[in-house]
Residue frames relative to the residue before (quaternion, step in Angstrom):
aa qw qx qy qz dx dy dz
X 1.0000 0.0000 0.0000 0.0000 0.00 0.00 0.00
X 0.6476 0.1971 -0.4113 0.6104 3.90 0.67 -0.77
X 0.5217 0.4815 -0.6335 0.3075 3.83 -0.41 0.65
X 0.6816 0.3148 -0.3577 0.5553 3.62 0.66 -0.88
X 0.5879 0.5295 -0.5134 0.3323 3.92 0.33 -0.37
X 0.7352 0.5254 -0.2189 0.3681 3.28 0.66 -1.44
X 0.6304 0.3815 -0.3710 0.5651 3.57 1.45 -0.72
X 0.2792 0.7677 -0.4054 0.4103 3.67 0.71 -0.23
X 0.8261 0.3163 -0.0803 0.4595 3.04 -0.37 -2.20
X 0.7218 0.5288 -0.3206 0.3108 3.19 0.48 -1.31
X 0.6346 0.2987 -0.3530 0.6193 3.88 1.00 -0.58
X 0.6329 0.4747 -0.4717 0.3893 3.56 -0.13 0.31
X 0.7853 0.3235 -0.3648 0.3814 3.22 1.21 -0.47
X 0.5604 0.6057 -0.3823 0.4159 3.70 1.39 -0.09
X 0.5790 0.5589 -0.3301 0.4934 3.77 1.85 -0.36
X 0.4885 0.7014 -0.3247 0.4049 3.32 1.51 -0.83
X 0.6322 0.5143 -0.3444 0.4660 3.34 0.96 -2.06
X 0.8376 0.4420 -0.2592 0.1893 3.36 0.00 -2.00
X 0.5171 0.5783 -0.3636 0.5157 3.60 1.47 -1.29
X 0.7610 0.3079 -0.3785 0.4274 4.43 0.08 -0.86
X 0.4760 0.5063 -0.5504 0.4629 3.91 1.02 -0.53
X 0.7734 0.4898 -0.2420 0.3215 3.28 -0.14 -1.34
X 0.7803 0.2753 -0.3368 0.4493 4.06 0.85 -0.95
X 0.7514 0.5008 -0.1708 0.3943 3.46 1.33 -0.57
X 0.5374 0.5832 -0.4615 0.3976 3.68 1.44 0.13
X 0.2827 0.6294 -0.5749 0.4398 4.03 0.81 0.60
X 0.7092 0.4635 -0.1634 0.5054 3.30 0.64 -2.03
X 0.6357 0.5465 -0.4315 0.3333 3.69 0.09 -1.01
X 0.8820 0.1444 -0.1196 0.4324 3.41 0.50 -1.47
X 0.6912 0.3794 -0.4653 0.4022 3.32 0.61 1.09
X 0.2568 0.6957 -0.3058 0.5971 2.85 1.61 1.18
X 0.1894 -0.7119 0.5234 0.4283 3.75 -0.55 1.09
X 0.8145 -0.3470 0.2644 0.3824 2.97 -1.74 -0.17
X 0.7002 0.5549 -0.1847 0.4095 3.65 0.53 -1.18
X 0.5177 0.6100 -0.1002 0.5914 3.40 1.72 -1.45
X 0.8473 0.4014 -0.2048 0.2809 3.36 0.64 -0.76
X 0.4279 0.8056 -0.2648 0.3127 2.79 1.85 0.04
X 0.4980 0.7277 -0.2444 0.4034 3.30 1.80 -0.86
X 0.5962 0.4105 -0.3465 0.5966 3.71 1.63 -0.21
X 0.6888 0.3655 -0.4519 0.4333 3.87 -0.16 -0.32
X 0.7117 0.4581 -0.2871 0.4486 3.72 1.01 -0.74
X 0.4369 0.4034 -0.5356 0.5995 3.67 1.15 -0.03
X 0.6300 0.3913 -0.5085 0.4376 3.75 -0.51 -0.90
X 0.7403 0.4411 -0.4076 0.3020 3.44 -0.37 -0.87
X 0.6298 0.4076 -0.3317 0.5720 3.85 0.70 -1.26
X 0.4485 0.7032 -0.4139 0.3647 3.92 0.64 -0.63
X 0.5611 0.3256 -0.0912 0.7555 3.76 1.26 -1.94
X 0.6916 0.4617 -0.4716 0.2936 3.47 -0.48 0.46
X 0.4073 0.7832 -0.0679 0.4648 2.92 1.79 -0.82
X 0.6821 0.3818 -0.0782 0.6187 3.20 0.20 -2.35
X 0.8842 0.3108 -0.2793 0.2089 3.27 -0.30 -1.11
X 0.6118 0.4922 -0.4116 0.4627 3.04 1.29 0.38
X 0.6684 0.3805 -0.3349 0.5443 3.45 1.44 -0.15
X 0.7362 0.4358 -0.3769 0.3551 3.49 0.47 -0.03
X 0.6961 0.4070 -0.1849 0.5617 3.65 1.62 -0.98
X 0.2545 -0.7785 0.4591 0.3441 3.50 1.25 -1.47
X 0.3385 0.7216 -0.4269 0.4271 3.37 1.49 1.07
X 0.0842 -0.7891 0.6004 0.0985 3.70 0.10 0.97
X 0.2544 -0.7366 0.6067 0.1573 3.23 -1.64 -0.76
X 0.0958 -0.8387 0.5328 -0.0584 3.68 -0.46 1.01
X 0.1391 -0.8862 0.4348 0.0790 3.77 -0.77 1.16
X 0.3902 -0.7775 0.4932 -0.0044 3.44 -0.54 1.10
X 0.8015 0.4644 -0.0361 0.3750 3.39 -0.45 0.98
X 0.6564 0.6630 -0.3135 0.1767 3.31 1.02 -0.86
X 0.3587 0.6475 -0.4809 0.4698 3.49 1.29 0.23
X 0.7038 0.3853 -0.5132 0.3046 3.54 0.46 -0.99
X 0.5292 0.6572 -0.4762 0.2477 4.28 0.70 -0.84
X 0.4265 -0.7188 0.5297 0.1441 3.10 -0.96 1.39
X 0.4971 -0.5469 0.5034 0.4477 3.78 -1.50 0.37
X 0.6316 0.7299 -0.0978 0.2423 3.28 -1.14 -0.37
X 0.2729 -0.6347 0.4996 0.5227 3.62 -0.80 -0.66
X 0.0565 0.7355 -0.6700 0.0832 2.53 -1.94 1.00
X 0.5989 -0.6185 0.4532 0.2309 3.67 -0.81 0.90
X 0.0738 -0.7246 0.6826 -0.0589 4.03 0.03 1.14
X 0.1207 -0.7066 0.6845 -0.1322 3.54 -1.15 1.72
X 0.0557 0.7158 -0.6939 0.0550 4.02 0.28 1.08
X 0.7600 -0.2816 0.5136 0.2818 3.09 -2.46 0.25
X 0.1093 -0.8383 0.5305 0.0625 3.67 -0.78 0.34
X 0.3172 0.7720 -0.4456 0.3239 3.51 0.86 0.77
X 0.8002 0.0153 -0.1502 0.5804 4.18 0.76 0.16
X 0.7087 -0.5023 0.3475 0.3531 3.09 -1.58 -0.17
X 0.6034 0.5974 -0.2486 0.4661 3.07 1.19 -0.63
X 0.5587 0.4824 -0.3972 0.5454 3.31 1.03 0.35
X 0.7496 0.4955 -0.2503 0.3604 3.50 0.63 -0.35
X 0.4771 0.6938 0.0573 0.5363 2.89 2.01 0.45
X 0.9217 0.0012 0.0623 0.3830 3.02 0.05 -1.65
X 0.5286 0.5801 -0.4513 0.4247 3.00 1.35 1.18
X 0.2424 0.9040 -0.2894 0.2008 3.02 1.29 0.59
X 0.6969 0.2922 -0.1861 0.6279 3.48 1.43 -1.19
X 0.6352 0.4878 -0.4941 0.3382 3.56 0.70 0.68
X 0.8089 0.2047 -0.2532 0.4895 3.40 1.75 0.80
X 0.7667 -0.5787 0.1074 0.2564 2.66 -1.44 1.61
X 0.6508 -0.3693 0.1040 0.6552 3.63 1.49 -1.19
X 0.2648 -0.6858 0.6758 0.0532 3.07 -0.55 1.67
X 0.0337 0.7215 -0.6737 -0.1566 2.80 -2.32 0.11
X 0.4705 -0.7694 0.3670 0.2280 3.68 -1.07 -0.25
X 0.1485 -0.6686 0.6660 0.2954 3.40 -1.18 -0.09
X 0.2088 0.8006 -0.5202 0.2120 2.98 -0.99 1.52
X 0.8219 -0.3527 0.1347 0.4265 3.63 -1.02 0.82
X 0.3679 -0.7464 0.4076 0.3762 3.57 -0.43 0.45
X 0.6062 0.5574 -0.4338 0.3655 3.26 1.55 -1.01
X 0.5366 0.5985 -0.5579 0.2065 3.92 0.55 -0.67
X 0.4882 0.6898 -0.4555 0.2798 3.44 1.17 -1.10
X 0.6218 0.6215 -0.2316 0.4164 3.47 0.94 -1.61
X 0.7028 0.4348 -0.4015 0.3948 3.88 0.09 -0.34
X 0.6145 -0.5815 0.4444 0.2946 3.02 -1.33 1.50
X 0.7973 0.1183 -0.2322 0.5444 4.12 -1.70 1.05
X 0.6990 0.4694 -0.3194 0.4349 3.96 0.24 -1.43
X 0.7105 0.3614 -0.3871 0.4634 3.44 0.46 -1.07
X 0.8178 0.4105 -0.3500 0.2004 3.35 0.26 -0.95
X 0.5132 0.5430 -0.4716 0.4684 3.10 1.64 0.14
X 0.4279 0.5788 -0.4927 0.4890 4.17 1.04 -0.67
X 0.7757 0.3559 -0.3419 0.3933 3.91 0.06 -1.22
X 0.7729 0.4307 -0.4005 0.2381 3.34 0.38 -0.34
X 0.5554 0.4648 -0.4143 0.5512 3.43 1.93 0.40
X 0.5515 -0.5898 0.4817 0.3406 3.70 0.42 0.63
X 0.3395 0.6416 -0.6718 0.1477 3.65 0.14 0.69
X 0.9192 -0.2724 0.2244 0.1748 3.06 -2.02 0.57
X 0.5301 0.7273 -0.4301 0.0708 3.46 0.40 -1.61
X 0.3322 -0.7049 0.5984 -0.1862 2.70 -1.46 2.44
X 0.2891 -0.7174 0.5936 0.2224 3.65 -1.10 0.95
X 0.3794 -0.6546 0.6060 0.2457 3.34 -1.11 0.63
X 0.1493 0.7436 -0.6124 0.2228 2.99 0.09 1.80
X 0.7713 -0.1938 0.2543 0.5503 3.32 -0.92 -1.38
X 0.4418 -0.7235 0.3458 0.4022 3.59 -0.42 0.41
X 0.6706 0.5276 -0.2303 0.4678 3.47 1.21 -1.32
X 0.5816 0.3854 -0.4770 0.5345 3.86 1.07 -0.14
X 0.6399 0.6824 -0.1819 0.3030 3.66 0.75 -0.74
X 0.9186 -0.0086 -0.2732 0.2855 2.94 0.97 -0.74
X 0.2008 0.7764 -0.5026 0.3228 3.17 0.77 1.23
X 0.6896 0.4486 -0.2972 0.4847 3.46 1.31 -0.82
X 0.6842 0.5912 -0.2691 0.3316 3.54 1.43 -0.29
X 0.4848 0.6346 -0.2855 0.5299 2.82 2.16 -0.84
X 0.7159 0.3366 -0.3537 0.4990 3.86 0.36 -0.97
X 0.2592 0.6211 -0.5658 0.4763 4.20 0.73 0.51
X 0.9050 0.4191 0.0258 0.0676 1.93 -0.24 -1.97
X 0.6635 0.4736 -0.1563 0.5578 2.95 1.89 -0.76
X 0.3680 0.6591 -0.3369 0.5627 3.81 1.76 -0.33
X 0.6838 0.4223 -0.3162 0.5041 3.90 0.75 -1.19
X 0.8686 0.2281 -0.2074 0.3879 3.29 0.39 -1.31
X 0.4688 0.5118 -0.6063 0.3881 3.61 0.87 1.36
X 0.6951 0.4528 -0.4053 0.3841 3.19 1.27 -0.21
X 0.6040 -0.4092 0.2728 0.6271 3.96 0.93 0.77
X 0.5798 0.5097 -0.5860 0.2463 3.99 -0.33 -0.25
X 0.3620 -0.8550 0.3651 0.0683 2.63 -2.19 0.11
X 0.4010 -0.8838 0.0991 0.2198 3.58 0.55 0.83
X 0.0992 -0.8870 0.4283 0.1410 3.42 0.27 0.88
X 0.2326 -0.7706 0.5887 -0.0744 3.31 -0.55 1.35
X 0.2662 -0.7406 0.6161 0.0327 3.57 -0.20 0.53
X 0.2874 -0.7737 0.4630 0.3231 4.50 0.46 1.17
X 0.6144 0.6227 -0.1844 0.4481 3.34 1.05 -1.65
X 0.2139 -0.7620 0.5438 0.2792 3.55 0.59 -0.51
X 0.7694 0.0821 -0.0979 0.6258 3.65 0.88 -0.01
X 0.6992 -0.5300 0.3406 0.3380 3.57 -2.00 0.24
X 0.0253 0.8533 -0.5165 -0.0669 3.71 -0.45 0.86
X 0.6323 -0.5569 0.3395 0.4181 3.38 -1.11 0.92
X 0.7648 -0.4689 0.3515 0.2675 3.25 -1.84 0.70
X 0.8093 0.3684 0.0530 0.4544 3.55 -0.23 0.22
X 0.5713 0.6025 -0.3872 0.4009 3.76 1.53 -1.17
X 0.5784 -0.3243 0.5564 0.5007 3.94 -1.46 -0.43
X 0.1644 -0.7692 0.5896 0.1834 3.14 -1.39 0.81
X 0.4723 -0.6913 0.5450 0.0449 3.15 -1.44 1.31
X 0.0711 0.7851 -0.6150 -0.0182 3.98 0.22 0.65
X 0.4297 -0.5628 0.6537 0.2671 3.45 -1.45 0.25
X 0.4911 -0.6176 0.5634 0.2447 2.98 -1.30 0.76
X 0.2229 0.7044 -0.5770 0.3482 4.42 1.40 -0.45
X 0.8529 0.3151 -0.2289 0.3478 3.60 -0.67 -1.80
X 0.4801 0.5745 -0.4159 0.5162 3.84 1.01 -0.20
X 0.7135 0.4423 -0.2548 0.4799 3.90 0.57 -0.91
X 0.6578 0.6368 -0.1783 0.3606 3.31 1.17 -1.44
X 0.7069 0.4223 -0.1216 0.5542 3.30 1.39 -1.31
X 0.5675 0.5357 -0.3015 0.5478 3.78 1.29 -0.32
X 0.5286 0.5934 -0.2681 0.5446 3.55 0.98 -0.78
X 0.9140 0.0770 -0.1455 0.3709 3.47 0.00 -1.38
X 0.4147 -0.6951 0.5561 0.1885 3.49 1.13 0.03
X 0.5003 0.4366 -0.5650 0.4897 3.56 0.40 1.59
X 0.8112 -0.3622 0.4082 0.2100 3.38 -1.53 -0.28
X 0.0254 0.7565 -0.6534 -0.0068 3.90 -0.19 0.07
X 0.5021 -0.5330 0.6739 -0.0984 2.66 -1.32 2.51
X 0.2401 0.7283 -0.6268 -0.1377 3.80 -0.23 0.89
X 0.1313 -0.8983 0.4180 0.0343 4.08 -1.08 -0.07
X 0.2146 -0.9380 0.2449 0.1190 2.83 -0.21 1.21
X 0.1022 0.8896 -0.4362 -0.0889 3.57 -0.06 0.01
X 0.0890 -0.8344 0.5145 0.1766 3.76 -1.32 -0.34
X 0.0321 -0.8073 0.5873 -0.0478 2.79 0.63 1.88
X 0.6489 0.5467 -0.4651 0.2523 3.82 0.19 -0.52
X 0.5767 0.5071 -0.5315 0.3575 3.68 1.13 0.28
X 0.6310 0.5305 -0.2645 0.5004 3.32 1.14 -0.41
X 0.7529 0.0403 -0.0065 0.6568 3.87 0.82 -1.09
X 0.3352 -0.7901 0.4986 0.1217 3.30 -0.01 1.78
X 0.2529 -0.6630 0.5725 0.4107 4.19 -0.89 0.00
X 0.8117 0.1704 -0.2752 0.4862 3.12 -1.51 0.89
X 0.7437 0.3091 -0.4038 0.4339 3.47 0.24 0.54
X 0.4123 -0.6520 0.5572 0.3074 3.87 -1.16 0.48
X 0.4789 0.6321 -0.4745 0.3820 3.88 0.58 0.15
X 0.2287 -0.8478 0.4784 0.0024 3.45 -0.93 1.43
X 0.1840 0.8696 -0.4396 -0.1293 3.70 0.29 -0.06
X 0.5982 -0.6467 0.3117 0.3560 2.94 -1.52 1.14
X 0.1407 0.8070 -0.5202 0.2414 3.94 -1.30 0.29
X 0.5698 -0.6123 0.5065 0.2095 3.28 -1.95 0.34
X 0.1552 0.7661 -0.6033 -0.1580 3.62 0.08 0.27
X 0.3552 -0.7024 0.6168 0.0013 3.12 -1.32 1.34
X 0.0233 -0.6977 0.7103 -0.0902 4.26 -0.90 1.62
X 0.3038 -0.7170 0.6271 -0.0187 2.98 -1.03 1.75
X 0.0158 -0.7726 0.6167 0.1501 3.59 -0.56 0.41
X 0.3632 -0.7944 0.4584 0.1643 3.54 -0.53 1.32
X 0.6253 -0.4512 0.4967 0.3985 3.59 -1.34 -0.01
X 0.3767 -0.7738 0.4469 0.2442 3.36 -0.69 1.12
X 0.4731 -0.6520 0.5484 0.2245 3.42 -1.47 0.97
X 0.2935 -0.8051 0.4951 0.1432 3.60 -0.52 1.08
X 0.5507 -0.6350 0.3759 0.3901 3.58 -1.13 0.50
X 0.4382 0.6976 -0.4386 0.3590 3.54 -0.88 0.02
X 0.7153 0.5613 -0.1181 0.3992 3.45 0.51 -0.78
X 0.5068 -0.7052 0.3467 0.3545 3.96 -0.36 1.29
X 0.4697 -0.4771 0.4955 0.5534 3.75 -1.01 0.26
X 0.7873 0.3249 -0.4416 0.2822 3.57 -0.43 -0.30
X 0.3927 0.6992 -0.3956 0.4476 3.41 1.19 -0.27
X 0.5970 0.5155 -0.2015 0.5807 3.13 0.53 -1.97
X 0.7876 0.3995 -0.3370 0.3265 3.56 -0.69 -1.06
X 0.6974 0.5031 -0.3347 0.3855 3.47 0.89 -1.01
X 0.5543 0.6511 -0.2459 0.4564 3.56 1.50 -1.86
X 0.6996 0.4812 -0.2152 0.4824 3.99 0.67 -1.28
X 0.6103 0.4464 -0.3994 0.5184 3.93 1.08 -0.88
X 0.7692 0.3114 -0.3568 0.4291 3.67 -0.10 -1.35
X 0.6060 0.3254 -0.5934 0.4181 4.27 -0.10 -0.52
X 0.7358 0.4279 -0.4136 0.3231 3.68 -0.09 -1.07
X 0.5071 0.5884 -0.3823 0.5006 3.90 0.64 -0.69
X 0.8293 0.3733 -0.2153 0.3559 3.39 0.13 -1.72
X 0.6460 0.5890 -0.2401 0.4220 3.53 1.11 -0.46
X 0.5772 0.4730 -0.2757 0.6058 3.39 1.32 -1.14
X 0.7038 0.3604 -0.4298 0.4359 3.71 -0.06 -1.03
X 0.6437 0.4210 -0.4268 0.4756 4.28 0.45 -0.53
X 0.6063 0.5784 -0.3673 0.4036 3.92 1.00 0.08
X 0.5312 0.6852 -0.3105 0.3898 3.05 1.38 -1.50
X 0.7059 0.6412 -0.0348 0.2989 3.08 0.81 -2.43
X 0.6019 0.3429 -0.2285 0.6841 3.25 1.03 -1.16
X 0.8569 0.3009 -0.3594 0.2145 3.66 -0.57 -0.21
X 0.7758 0.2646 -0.4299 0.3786 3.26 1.33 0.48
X 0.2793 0.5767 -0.6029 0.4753 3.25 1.53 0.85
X 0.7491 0.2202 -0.4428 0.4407 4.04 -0.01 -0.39
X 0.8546 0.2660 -0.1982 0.3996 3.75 0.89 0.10
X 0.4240 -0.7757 0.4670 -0.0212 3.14 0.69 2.47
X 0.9637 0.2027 -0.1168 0.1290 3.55 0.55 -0.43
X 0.0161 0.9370 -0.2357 0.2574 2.43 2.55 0.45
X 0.4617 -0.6645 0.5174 0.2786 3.63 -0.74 0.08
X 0.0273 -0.8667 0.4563 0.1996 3.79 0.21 0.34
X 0.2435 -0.6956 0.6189 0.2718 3.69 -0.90 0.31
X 0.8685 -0.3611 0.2645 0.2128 3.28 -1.09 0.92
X 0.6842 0.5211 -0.1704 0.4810 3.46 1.39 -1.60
X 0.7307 0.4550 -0.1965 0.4695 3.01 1.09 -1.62
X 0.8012 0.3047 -0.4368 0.2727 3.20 0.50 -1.12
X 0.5299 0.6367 -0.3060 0.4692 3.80 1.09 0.24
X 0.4605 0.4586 -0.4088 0.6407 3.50 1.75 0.45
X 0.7074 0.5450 -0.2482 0.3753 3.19 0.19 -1.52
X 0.7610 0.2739 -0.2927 0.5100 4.00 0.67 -0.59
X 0.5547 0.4998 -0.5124 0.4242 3.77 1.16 -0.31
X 0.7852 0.5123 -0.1403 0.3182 3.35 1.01 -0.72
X 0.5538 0.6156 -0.0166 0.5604 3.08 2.21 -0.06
X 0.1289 0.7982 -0.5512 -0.2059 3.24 0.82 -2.36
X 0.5620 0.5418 -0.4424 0.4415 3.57 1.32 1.58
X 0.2779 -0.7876 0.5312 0.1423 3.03 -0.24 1.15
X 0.2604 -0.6641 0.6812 0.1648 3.80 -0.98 1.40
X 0.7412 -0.4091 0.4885 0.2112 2.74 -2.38 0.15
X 0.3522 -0.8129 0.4362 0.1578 3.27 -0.56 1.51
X 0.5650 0.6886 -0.3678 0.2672 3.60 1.30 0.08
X 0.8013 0.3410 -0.1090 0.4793 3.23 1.23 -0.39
X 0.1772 0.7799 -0.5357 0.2708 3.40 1.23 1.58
X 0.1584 0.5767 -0.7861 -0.1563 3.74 -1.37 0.53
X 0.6884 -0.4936 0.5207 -0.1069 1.41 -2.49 1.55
């Protein structure tokens, strides 16, 4: 059953994308910019929807007092796709640093350009990023917000976490706040795999980290809240869900972090 759900959801949600690109780009670009957000963030609650009616995987948010007004630097958990995503309608106007080539793809890019994202050649870094910083810093005088992913990519549930030192420079540079957050979608929307399982996914929004503070400071202050927050997620969601698939990472957090050993029958891989 979660095989046909999960394939299910999953073509429903890539028709979803193509069927709102397609009836709503009229609206998009004649739409100001800011104004126009109200279409990528319908799409998004849209998959929030499905997957709760097609998989039964909800989602609950924690926290929202801490989001600052303003710009500010937002530092989530990086562990599925659905994270890259579905924090969208919980801010005012985010933006990215991201690949220059995405710009380049036919409807996507031109929707990426019309939200002023970032887009970085994959050149040298040290000629780079100076030109990305003054972007970057143009957006966040104008109140936006930067999502920055610490990890720089999606890491399994549960693994050591590996931050870059980038968001430590990034936040020293602009002299705002960092929105960190924790979360653990990948027990629920695994990466690399099309298997959905039903569940609670639970987004912590953390007390913001104020400016002012050394890059290592910063770096150290941003590992332990996010770390400590995700591992009390982890915990709570597979005590209320005994039957969860576990990957390796997690289920080897979850007893260091516990001293309960789960059932070895039901491990993905």
């Amino acid at each position: 059953m979660i095989i046909l759900r999960s394939a299910l959801f999953n073509v429903l949600f890539y028709l979803n994308l193509i069927a709102q690109m397609i009836l709503f780009t009229p609206a998009y670009f004649l739409m100001r910019r800011k104004a126009a957000w109200v279409i990528p963030k319908n799409w998004v609650r849209s998959n929030h929807w499905l997957l709760e009616k097609v998989v039964g995987t909800t989602h609950t948010v924690e926290g929202l007092e801490n989001i600052p007004q303003g710009g500010y630097i937002i530092a989530p958990k990086h562990q599925s796709f659905w994270d890259a995503y579905a924090l969208l309608p919980y801010l005012d106007d985010p933006f990215y640093i991201l690949k220059r080539e995405l710009v380049w793809i036919p409807l996507f890019g031109w929707y990426v350009a019309k939200m002023r994202m970032v887009p970085i050649n994959r050149g040298s870094k040290e000629k780079i990023m100076p030109a990305v910083l003054e972007k970057t810093k143009r957006q966040m005088d104008n109140g936006r917000q930067l999502i920055i992913y610490p990890e720089g990519t999606r890491k399994p549930v549960g693994a050591e976490p590996a931050y870059r030192y980038g968001i430590a420079r990034i936040y020293a540079e602009l002299d705002v706040p960092v929105l960190p957050v924790a979360i653990v979608a990948g027990l629920f929307w695994p990466r690399r795999k099309f298997l959905r399982y039903p569940g609670n996914i639970k987004v912590r929004f953390l007390p913001p980290i104020e400016p002012g503070l050394s890059p290592d400071a910063f770096m150290e202050k941003l590992i332990s809240v996010t770390e400590t927050a995700t591992d009390e997620l982890l915990v709570d969601a597979i005590r209320k869900n005994p039957d969860l698939p576990l990957g390796k990472h997690a289920r080897k957090r979850f007893e260091e972090l516990t001293g309960v050993e789960t059932a070895r029958d039901s491990v993905s891989v």
